[in-house]
RODO-2510 file (C-alpha; in nm, 4 decimals, decimal comma):
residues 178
     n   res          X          Y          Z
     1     x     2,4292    11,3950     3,7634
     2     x     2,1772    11,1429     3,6164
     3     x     1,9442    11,2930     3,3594
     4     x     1,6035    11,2245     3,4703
     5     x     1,2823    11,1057     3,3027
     6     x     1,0286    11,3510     3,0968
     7     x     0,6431    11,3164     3,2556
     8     x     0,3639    11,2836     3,0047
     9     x     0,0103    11,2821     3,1007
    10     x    -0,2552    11,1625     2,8815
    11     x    -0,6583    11,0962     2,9581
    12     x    -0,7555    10,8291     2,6801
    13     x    -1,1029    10,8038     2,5624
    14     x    -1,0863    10,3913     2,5374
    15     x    -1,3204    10,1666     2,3351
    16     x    -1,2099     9,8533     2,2734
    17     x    -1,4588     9,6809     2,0144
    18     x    -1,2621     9,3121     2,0126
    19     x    -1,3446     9,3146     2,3939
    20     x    -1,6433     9,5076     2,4641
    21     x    -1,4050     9,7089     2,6895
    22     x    -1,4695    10,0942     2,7585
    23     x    -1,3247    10,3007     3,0084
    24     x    -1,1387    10,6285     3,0541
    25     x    -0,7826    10,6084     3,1398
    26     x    -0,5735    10,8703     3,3067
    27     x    -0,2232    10,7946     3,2850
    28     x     0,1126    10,9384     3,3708
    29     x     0,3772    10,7880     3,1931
    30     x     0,7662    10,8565     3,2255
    31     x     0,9763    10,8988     2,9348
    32     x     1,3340    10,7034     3,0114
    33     x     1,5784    10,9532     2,8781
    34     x     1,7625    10,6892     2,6925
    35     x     1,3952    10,6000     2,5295
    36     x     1,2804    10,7647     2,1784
    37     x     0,9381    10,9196     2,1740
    38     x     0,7894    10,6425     1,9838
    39     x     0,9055    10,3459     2,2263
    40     x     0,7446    10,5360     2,4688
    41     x     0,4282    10,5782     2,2395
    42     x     0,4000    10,1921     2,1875
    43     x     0,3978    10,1576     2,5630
    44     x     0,1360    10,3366     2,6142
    45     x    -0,0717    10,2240     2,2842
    46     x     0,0492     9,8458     2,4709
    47     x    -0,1623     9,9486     2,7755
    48     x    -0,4432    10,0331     2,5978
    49     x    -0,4568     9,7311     2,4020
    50     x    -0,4478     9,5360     2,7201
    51     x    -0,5922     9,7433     2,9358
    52     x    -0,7692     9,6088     3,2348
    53     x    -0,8106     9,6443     3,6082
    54     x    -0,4648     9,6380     3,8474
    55     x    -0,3009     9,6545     3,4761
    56     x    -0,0002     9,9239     3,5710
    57     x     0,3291    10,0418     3,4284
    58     x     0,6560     9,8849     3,5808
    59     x     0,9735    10,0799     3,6189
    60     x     1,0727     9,9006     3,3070
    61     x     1,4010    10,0649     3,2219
    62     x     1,4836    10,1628     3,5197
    63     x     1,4513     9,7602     3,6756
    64     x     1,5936     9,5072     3,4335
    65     x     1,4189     9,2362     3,6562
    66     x     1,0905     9,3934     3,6029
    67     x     0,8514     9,4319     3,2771
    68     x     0,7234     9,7374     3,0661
    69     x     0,3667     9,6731     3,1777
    70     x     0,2372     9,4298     3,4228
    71     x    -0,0525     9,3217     3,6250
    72     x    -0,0901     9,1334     3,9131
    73     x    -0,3437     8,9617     4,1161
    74     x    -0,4619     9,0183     4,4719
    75     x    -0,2615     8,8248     4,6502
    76     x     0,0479     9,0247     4,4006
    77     x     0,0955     8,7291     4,1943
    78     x     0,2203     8,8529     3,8724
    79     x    -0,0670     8,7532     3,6117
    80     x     0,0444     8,9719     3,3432
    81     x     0,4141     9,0455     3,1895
    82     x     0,4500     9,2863     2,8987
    83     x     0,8003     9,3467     2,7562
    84     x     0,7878     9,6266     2,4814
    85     x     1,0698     9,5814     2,1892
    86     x     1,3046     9,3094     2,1211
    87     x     1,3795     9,1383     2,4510
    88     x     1,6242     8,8532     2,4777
    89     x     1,5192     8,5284     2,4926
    90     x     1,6607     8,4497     2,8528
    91     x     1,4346     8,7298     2,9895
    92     x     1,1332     8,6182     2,8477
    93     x     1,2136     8,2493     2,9415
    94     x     1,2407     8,3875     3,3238
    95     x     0,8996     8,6429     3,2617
    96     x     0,7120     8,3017     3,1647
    97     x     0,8369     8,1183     3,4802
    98     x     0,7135     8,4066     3,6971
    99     x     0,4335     8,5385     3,5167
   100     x     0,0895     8,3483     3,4229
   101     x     0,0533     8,5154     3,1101
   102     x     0,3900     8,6666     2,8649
   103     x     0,3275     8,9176     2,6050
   104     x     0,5712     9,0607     2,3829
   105     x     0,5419     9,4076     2,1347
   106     x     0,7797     9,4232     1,8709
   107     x     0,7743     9,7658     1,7369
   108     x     1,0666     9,9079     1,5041
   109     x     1,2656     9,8381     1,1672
   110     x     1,4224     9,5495     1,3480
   111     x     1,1198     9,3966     1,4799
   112     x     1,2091     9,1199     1,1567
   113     x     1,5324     9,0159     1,1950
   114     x     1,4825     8,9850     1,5826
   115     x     1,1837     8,7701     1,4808
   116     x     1,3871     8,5582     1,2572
   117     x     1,6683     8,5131     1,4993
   118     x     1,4355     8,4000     1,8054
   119     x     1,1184     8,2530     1,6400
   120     x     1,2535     7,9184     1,6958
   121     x     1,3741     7,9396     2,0649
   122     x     1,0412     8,1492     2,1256
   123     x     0,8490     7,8393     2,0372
   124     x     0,9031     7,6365     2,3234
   125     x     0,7576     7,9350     2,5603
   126     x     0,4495     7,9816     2,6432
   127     x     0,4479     8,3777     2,5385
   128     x     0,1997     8,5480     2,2668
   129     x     0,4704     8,7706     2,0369
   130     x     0,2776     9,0770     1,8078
   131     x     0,4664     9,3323     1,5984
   132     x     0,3489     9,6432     1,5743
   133     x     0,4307     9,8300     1,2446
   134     x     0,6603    10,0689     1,2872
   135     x     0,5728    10,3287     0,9795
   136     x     0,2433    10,3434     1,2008
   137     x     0,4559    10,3899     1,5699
   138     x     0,6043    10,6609     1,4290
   139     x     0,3036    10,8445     1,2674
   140     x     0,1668    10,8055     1,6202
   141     x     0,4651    10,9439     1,8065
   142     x     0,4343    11,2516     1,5544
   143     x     0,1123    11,3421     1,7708
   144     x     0,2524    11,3503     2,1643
   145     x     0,2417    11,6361     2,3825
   146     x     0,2814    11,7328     2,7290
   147     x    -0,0747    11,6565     2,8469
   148     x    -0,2754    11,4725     2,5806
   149     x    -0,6204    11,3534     2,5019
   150     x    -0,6610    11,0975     2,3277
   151     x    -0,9460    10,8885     2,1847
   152     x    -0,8362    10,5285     2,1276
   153     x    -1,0616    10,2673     1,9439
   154     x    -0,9687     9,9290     1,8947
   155     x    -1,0715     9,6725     1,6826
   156     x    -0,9503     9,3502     1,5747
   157     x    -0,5388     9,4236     1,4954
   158     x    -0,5833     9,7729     1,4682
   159     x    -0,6228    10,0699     1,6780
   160     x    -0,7453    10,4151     1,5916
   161     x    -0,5923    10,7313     1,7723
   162     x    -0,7000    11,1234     1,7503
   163     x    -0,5773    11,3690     1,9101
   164     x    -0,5966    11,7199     1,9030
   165     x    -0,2880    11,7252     1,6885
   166     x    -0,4216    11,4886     1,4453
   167     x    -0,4800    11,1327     1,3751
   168     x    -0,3115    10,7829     1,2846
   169     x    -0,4333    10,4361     1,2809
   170     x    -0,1469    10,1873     1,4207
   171     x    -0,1930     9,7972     1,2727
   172     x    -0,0144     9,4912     1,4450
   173     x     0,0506     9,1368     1,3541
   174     x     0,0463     8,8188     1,6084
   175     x     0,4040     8,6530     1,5405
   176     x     0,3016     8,3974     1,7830
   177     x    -0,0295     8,3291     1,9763
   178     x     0,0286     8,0772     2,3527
***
């Protein structure tokens, strides 16, 4: 019998000071169970950073032909492709043939070496590559529950989360800007 995802719910004060962007999001977001808390955490930290309207969850793990996050337009054109971790080049080469815009969030210990085994193929793509830093992933993984509220505040490379269970500030890098 196939284990099956853990449901999280989370409302999410956002402000988003780099884009003049506030809204209130309420999400449901399935935990994989072959994904760790924190990969799930820098999903949904992902969204908010790129939060905007039609801007969804895929099945991601579930569908290797689909992304973490996407978007798509109103005639379902796919106008946004987010991949979350270290995806192989040949998936990100297809994502930027079917996708108008590619983004890609690096996000553990690894997130170097990947980056210094692909940076060179990456280059011909038209993709925008950021790590996240991963001491700061898993400060904010330290703070899910269940049902959470969260207040997210972004600004510049950085975003600011509080919860009820505390607070962490999670910093990212752009490995590659298209």
């Amino acid at each position: 019998m196939a284990l099956k995802p853990t449901i999280y719910k989370s409302k999410i004060a956002l402000t988003d000071l780099s884009r003049n962007y506030y809204d209130t999001l309420n999400l449901t977001i399935a935990q994989h169970p072959s994904e760790t808390l924190e990969r799930m955490m820098a999903r949904l930290l992902v969204f908010c950073i790129n939060a905007q309207e039609n801007l969804s969850f895929a099945k991601g793990l579930n569908v290797a032909e689909e992304p973490d996050i996407w978007a798509h337009t109103c005639d379902n054109q796919i106008s946004l492709w987010i991949d979350v971790g270290e995806p192989a080049f040949e998936r990100i080469k297809k994502a930027s043939r079917l996708a108008t815009t590619v983004k890609v969030y690096s996000f553990n210990s690894k997130s170097a070496i990947w980056w210094k085994q692909e940076q060179a193929r990456f280059s011909d793509l038209s993709v925008s590559v950021f790590r996240l830093e991963w001491e700061n992933v898993q400060a904010l993984a330290l703070l899910v529950q269940r049902t959470m509220d969260l207040s997210v505040t972004i600004t510049e490379n950085s975003a600011y989360i509080a919860t009820e269970l505390g607070e962490c500030e999670v910093s990212w890098s752009p490995l590659s800007i298209s």
